[in-house]
C-alpha positions in Angstrom: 17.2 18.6 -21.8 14.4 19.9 -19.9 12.4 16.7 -20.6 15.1 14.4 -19.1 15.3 17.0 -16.2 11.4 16.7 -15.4 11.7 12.8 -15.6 14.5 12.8 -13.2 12.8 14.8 -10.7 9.4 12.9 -11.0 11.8 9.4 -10.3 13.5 11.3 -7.3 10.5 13.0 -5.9 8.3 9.3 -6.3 11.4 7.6 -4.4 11.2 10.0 -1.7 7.7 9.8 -1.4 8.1 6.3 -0.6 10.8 6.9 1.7 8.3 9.8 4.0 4.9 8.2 3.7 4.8 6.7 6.7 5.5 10.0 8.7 2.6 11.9 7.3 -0.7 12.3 5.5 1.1 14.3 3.1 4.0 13.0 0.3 7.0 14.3 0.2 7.0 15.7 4.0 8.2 14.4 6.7 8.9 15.5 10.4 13.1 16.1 11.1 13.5 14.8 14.7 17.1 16.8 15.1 15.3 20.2 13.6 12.1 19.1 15.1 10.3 20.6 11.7 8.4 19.2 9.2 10.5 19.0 6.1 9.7 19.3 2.3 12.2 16.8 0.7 12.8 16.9 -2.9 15.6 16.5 -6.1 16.3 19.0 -8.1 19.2 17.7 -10.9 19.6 14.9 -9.1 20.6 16.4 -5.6 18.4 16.4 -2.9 17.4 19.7 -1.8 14.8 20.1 1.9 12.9 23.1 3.1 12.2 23.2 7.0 8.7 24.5 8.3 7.1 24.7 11.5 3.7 23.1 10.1 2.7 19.7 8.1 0.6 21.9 5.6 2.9 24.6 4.8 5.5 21.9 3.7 3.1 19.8 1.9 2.3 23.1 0.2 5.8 23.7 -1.0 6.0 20.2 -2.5 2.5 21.2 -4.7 4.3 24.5 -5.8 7.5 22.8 -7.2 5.0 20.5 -8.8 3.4 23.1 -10.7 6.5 24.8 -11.7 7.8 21.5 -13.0 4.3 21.4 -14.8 3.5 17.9 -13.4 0.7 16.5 -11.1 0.4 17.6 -7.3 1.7 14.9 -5.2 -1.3 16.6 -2.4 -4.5 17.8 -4.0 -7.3 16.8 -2.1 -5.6 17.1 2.0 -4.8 20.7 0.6 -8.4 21.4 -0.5 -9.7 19.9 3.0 -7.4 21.5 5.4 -6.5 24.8 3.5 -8.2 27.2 5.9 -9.0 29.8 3.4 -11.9 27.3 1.5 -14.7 28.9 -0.2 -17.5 29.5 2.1 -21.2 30.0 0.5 -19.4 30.9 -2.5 -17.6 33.4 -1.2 -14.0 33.7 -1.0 -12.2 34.5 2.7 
């Protein structure tokens, strides 16, 4: 059950992807003119479920964490790594 589950939500998370590209550097966010918010889009048992948030990153960070609790590959690896302001510096954590 859980198996057709994840293979659902990777279909409705790739359509939606599709769909918000266009808006953003990140998949799966987009920018909600009427909320004027970025917005996390996703499907969860086949309904579509959206968190609002007043930043690009913070959205495109809460499409990686339902990625990793679906145990399936981040939709935003590397734009996280480069904009996430809390990088490694000299080895050193901040």
């Amino acid at each position: 059950m859980s198996f057709k589950l994840s293979i659902t939500i990777i279909a409705f998370i790739s359509l939606a992807l599709i769909v918000t590209q266009s808006t953003t550097n990140y998949k799966g966010v987009s920018w909600d003119e009427k909320k004027n918010l970025w917005q996390a889009e996703f499907y969860v048992n086949g309904k579509k479920s959206k968190c609002y948030f007043e930043n690009e990153l913070d959205a495109a960070k809460k499409i990686n964490q339902l990625c990793k609790n679906m145990k399936i590959s981040l939709k935003n690896p590397k734009p996280l790594e480069v904009l996430n302001p809390q990088k490694k510096r000299k080895g050193i954590s901040i």
